[in-house]
N, C-alpha and C positions, 0 to 999 in steps of 0.2 A: 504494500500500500504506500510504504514511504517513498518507494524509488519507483510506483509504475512500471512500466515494461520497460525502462531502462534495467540494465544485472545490477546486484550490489557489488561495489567494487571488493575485491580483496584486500587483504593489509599485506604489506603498509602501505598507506593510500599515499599516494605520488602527490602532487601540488593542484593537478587538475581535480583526481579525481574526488580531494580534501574540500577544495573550494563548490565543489556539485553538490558533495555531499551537506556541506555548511549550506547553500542557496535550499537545500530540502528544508533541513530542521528549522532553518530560519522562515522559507512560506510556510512550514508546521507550528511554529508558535511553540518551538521543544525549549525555547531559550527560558531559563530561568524552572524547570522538571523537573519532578521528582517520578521516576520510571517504574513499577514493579512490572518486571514481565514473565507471565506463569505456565510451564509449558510441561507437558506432562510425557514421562520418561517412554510410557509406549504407546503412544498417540500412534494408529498408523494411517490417518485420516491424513494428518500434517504431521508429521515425526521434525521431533526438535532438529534433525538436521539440516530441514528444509530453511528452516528464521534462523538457525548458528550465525550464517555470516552477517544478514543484518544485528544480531545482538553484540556479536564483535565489532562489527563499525560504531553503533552506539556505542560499547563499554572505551572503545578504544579513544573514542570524541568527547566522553564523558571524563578520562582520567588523562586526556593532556591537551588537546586543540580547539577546543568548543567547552569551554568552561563556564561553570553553573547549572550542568544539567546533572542528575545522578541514577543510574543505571542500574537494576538489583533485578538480578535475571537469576530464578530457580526451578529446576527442573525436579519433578516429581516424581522419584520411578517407579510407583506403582500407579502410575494416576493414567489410561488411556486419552481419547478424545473428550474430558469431562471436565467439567471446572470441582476437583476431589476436596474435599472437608478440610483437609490441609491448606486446600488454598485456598478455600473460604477465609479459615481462621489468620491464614498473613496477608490478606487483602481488606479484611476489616480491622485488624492490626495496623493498617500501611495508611487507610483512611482517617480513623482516630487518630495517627500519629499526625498526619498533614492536617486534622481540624483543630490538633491542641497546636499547631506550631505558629495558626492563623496567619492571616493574610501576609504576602511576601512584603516586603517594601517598596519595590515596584509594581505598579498598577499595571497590569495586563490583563484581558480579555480574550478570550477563548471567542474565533469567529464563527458567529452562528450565524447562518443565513434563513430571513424567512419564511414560510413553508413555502407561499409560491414558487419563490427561486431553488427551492430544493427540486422539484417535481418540475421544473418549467413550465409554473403555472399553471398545471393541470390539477384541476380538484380529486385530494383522494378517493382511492377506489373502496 
């Protein structure tokens, strides 16, 4: 979803493919994240190794060239294509922790578009 039908690049990301990468997260509004991402050890729907390399581009943009995002990637391995009780219990963990830390210091907004403009204006079905 982040990269579109462009490939994720691999690391180490060259200077081009660092600055593609940054024009993403920056039109995604990643700047200033807190990331949990929860992927379950025998998914064979999507198996973790499909998102590996986008998770490595994030961890790798979060821990030295795209600073103030932060990246907490855990893989479940008894957990198939399910959102497993495990990760129930570190996502309402991960939530509580982001509503005790309250609002960032910087004002940002998450772009939400109209419903018209979601649907190009076609009334739902």
């Amino acid at each position: 979803m982040l990269f579109g039908t462009e490939p994720v690049p691999g690391l180490p990301l060259g200077d081009a493919d660092r600055d593609r990468v940054r024009q993403v997260l920056d039109r995604h509004r990643v700047a200033g994240k807190r990331l949990l991402l929860c992927s379950g050890g025998r998914d064979k729907l999507v198996p973790y190794a499909v998102g590996q390399s986008t998770v490595d581009v994030l961890k790798d943009a979060s821990e030295s060239w795209y600073p103030g995002i932060s990246v907490d990637s855990r893989v479940y391995k008894d957990v198939g294509h399910a959102f497993g009780k495990d990760m129930v219990t570190d996502a309402v963990a991960f939530l509580v922790d982001a509503v005790a830390r309250g609002p960032r210091e910087k004002e940002s907004r998450a772009k939400i578009l109209p419903k018209a403009s979601r649907n190009d204006g076609k009334k739902d079905a």
